[in-house]
SELUM-22761 format. One line per 4 residues: number of its first residue (from 1); for each residue x, y, z of N, C-alpha, C, O, CB. Coordinates in steps of 0.05 Angstrom, whole numbers. Glycine has a CB too. Layout:
N
NUM) X:Y:Z:X:Y:Z:X:Y:Z:X:Y:Z:X:Y:Z  ...
# end
This chain:
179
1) 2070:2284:1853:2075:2300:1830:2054:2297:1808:2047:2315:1794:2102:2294:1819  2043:2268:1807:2019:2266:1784:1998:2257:1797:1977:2262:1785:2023:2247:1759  1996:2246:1816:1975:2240:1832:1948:2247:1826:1942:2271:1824:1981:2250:1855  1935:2233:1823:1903:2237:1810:1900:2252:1792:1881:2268:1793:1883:2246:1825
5) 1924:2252:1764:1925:2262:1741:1900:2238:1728:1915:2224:1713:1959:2265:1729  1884:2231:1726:1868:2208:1711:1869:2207:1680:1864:2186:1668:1839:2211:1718  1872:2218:1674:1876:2222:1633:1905:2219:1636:1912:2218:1612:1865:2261:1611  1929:2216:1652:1947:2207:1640:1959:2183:1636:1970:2172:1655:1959:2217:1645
9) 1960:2172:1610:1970:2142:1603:1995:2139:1596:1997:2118:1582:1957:2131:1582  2011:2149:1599:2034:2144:1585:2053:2169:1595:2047:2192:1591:2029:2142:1554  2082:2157:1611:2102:2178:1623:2127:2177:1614:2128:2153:1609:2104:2175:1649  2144:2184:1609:2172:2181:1608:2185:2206:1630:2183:2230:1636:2181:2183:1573
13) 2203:2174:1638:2213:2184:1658:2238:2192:1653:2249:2172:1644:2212:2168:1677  2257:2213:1654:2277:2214:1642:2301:2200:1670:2297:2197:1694:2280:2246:1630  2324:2195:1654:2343:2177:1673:2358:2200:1685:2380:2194:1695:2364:2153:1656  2351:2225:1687:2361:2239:1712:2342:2233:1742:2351:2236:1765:2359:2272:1704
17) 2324:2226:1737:2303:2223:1753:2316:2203:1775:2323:2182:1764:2277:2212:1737  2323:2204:1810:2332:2181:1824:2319:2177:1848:2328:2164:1866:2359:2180:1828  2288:2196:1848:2277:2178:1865:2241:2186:1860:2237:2208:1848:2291:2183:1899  2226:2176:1865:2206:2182:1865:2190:2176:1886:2187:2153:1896:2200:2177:1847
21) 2177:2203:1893:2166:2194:1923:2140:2185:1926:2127:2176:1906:2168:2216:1943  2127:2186:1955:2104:2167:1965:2081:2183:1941:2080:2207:1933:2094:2171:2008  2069:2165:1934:2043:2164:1918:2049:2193:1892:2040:2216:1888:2010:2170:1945  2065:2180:1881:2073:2203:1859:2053:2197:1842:2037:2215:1843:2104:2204:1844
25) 2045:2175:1823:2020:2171:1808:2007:2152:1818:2002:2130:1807:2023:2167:1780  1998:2160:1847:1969:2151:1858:1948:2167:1846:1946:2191:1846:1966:2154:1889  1929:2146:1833:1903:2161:1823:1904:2162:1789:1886:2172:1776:1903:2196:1836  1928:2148:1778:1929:2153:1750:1918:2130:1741:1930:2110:1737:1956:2158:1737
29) 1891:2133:1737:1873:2102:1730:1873:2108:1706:1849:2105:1702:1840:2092:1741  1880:2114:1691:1889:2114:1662:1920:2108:1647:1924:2100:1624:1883:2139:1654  1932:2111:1662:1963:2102:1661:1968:2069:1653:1965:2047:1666:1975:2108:1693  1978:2075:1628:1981:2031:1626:2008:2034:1616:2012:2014:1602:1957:2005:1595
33) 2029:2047:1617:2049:2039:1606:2074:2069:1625:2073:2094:1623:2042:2037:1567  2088:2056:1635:2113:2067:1657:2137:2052:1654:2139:2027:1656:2106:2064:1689  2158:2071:1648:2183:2043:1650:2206:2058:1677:2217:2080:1673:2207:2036:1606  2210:2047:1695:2232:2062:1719:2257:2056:1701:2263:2036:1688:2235:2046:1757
37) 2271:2084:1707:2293:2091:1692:2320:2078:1706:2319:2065:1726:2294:2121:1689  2341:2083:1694:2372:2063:1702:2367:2080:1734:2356:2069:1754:2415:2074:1678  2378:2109:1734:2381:2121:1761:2362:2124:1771:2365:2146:1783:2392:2142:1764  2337:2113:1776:2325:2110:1798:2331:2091:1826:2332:2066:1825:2305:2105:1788
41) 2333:2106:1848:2347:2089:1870:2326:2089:1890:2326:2070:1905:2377:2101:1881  2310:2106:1892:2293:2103:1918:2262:2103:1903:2260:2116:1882:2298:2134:1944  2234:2084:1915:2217:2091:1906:2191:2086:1935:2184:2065:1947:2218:2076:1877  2183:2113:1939:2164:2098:1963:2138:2088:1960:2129:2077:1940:2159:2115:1985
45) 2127:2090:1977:2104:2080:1975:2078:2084:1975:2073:2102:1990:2105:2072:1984  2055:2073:1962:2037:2077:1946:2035:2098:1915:2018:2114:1907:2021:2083:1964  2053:2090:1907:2071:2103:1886:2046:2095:1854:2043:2112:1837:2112:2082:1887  2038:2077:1853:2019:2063:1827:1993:2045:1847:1981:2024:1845:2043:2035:1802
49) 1996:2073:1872:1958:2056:1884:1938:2071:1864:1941:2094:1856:1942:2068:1928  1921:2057:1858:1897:2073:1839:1903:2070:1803:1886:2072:1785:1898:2112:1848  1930:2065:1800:1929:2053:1767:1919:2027:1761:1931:2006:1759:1958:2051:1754  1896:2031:1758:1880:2010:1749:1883:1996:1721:1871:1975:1718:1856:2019:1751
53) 1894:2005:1705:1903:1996:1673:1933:1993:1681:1945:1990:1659:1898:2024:1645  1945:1992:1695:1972:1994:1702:1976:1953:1702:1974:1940:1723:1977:2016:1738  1979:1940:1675:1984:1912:1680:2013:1910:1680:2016:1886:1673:1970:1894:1660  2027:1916:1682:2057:1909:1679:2072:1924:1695:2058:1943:1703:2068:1911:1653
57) 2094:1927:1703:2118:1948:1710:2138:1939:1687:2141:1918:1675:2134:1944:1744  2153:1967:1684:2179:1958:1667:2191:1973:1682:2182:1992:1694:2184:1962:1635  2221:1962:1680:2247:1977:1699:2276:1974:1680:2285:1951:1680:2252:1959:1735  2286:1990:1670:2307:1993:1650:2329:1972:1663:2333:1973:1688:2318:2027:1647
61) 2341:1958:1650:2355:1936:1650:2381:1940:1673:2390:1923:1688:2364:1930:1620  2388:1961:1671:2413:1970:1682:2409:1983:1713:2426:1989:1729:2425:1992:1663  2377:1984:1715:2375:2002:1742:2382:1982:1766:2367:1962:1771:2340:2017:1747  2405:1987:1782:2420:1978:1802:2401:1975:1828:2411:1959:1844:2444:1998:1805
65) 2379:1984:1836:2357:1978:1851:2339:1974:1844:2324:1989:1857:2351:1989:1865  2322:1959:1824:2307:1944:1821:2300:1933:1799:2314:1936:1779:2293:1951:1830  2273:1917:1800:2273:1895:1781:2245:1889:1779:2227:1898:1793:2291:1871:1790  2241:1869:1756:2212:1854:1756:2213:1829:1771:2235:1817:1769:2200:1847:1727
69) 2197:1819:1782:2194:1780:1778:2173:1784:1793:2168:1798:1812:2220:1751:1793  2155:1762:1773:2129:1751:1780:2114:1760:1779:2092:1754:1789:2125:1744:1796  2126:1793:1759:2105:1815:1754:2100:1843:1772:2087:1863:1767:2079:1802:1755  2119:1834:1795:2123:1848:1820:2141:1873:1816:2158:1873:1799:2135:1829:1841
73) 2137:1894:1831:2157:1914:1821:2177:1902:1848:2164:1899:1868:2145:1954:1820  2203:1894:1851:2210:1890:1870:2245:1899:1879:2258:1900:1858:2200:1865:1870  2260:1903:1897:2286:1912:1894:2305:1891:1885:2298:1868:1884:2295:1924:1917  2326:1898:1879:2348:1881:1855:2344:1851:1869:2340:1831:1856:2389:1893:1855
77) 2344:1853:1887:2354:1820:1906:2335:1820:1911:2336:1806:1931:2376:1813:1932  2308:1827:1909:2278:1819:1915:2275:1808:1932:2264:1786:1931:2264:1806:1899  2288:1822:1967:2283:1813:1985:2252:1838:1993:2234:1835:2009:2312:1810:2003  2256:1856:1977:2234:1872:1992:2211:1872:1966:2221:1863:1945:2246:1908:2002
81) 2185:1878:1964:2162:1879:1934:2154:1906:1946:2148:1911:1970:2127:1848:1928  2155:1923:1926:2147:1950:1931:2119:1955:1928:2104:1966:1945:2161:1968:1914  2110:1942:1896:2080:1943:1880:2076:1920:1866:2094:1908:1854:2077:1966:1857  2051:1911:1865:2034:1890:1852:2013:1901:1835:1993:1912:1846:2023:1872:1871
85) 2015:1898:1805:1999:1918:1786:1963:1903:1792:1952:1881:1793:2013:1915:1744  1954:1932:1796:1921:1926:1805:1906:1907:1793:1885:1899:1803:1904:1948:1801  1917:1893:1761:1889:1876:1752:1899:1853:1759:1889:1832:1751:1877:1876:1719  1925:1855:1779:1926:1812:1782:1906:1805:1795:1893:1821:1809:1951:1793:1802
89) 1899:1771:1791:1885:1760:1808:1894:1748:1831:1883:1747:1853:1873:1745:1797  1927:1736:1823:1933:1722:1838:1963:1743:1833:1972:1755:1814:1928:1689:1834  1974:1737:1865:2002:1742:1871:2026:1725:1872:2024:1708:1890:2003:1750:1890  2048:1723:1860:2059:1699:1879:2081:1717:1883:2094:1723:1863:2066:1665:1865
93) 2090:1727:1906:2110:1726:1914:2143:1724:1911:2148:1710:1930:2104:1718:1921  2164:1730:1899:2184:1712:1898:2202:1705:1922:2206:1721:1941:2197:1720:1879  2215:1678:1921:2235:1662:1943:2251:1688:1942:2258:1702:1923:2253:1627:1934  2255:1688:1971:2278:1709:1973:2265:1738:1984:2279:1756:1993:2293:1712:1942
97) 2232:1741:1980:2223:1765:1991:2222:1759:2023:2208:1742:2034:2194:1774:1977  2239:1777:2035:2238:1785:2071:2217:1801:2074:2199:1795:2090:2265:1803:2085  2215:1823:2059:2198:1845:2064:2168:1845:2046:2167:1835:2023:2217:1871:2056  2145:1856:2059:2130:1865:2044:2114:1893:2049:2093:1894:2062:2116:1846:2041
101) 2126:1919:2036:2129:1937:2041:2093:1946:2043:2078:1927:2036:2149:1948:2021  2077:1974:2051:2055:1979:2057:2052:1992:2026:2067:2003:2010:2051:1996:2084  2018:1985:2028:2002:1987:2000:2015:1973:1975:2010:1977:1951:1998:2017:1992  2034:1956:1987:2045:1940:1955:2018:1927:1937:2020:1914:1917:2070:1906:1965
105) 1997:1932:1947:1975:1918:1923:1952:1935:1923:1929:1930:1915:1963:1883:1930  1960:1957:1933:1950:1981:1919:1919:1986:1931:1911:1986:1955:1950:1976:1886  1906:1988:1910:1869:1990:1910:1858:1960:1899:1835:1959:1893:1854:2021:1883  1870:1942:1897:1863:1923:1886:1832:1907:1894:1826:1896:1915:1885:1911:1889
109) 1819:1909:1873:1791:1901:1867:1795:1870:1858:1779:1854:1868:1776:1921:1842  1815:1860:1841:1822:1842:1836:1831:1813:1846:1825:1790:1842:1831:1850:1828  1850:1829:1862:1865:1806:1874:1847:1785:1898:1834:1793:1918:1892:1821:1889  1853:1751:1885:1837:1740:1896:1852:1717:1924:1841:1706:1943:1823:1729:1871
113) 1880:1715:1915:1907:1695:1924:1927:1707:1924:1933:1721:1905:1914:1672:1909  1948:1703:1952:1968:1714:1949:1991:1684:1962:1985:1668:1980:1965:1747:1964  2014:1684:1949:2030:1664:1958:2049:1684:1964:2056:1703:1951:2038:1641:1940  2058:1672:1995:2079:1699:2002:2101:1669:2009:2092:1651:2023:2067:1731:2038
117) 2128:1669:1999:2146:1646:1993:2156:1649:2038:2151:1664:2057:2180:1656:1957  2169:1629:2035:2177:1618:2065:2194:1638:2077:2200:1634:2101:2193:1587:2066  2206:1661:2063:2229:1674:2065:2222:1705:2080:2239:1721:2089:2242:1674:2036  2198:1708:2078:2175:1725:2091:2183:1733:2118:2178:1714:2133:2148:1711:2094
121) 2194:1758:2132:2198:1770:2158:2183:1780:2165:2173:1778:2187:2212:1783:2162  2179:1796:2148:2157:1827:2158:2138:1825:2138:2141:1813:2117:2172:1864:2157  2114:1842:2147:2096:1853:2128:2088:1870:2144:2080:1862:2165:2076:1838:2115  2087:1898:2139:2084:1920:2137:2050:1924:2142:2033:1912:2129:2096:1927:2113
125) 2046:1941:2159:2012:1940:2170:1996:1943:2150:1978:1927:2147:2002:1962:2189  2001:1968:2130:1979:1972:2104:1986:1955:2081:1973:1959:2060:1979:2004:2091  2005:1935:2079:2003:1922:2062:1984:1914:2042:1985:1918:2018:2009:1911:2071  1962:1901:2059:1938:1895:2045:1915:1908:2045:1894:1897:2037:1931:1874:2050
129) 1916:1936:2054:1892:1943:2060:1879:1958:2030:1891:1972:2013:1896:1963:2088  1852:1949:2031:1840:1957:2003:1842:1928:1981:1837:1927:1957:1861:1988:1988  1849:1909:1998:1843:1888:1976:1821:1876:1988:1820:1860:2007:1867:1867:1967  1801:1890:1970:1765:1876:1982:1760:1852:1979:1744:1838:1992:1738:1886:1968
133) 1778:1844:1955:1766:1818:1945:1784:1795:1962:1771:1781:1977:1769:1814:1908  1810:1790:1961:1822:1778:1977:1807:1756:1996:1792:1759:2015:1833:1796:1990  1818:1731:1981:1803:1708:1999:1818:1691:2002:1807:1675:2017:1779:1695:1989  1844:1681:1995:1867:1664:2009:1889:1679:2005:1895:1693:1986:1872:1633:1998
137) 1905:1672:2033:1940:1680:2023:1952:1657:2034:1939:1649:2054:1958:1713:2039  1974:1641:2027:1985:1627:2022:2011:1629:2042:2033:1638:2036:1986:1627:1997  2003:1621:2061:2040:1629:2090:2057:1607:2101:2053:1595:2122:2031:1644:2126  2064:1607:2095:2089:1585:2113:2083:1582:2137:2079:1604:2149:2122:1596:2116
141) 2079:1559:2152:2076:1555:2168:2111:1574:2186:2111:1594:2199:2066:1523:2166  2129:1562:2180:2146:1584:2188:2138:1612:2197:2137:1619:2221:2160:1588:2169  2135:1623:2183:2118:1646:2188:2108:1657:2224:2088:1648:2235:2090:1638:2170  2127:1676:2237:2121:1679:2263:2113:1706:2265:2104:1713:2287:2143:1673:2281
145) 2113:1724:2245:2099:1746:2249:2067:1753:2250:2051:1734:2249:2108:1760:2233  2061:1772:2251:2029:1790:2255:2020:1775:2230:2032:1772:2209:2029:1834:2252  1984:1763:2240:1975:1759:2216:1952:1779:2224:1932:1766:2232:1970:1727:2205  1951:1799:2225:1922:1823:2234:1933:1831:2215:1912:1842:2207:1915:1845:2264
149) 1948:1838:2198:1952:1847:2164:1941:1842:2148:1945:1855:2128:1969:1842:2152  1924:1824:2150:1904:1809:2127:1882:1824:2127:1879:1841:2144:1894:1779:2133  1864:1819:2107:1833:1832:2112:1828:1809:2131:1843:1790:2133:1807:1834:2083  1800:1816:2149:1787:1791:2159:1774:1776:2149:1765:1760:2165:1774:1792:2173
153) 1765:1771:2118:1748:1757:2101:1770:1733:2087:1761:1712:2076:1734:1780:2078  1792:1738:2089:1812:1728:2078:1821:1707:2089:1832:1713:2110:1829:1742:2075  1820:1684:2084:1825:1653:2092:1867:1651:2095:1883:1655:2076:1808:1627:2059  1874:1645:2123:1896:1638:2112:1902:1612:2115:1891:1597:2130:1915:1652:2120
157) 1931:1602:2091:1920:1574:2090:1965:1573:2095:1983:1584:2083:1893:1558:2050  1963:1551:2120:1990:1546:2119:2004:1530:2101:1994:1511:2090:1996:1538:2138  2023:1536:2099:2040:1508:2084:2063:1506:2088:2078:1525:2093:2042:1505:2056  2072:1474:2087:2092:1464:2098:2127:1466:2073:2147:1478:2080:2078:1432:2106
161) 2125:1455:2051:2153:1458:2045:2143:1482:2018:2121:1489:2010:2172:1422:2036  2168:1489:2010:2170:1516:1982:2148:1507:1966:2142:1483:1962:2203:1517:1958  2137:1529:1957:2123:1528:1933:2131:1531:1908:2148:1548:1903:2108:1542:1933  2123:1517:1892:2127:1511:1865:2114:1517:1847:2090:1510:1844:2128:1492:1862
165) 2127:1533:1829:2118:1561:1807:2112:1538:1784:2136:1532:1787:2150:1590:1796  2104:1521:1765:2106:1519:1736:2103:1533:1717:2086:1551:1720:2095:1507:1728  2118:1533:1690:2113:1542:1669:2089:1559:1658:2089:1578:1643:2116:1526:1660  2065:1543:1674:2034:1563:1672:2026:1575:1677:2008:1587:1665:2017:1564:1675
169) 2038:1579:1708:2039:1595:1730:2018:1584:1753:2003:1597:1767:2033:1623:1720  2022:1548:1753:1999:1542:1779:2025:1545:1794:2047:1553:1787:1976:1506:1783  2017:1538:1814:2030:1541:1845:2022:1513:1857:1999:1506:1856:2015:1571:1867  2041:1498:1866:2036:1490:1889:2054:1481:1917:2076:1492:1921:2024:1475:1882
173) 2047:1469:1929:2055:1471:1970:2046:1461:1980:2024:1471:1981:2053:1491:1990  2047:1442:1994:2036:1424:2026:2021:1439:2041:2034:1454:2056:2060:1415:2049  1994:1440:2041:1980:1452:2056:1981:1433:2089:1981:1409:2095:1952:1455:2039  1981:1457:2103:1988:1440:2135:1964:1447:2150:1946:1435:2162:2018:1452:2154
177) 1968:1466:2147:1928:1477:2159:1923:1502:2149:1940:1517:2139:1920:1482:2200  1887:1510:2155:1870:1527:2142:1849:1531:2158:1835:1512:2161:1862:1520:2119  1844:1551:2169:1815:1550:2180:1799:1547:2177:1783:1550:2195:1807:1559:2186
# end
């Protein structure tokens, strides 16, 4: 619907609005400020690939399918991460994500680390595709699914028990092996 609108920064979404589909403002590299409304229930995917000023998500307090954490656009129980706003460097994941849905990190030029927590099932084939820079992700040795999801430049590095968020936002985890 706005898709490679580029001059637009700023949307309001009205709360009749309850779903918005695949790559509705893909291409809005001018866009820095979006908030998802209460009745939004469905949102697909590559929905904020190409918002490059896009540092935050906001999602109205009350909306019954989804939420923020960790900066992530992700669903209420953040078993699934829909989007990761293009200027992170680093990702972390939250405990409790099963899913990681395709193009959740968009066009990202940025992103350098990703910690995906032990709770990890799936990841979705395009997940990562278009993150050029990408040079560690962070997997649970647990972890029995596809790792051809990665770029090939991208180091993965296992680890053994939960990772640990601080206040600063370092991370850390028992590294078990790395290639």
């Amino acid at each position: 619907s706005f898709a490679d609108c580029y001059s637009l920064e700023s949307l309001h979404i009205p709360d009749s609005v309850t779903d918005i589909d695949n790559a509705a403002f893909r291409g809005c590299g001018s866009l820095v400020d979006i908030t998802i409304p209460k009745n939004v229930v469905n949102i697909g995917t590559r929905v904020f690939s190409g918002c490059v000023k896009l540092s935050a998500f906001k999602v109205a307090e009350d909306n019954p399918s989804f939420m923020v954490r960790n900066g992530l656009l992700c669903s209420k129980d953040c078993t699934t991460v829909l989007a990761c706003p293009e200027q992170f460097t680093a990702a972390v994941l939250p405990e409790g994500t099963v899913h990681v849905m395709n193009y959740v990190f968009g066009v990202s030029n940025h992103l350098g680390r990703v910690f995906l927590p032990r709770s990890v099932e799936t990841i979705d084939s395009s997940a990562f595709d278009y993150c050029a820079n990408l040079e560690e992700i962070y997997l649970s040795e647990l972890y029995s699914g596809t790792t051809n999801v990665f770029p090939e430049t991208a180091e993965i590095i296992r680890y053994s028990q939960p990772m640990t968020i601080s206040e600063d936002g370092a991370v850390s985890a028992d590294v078990v092996s790395s290639p």
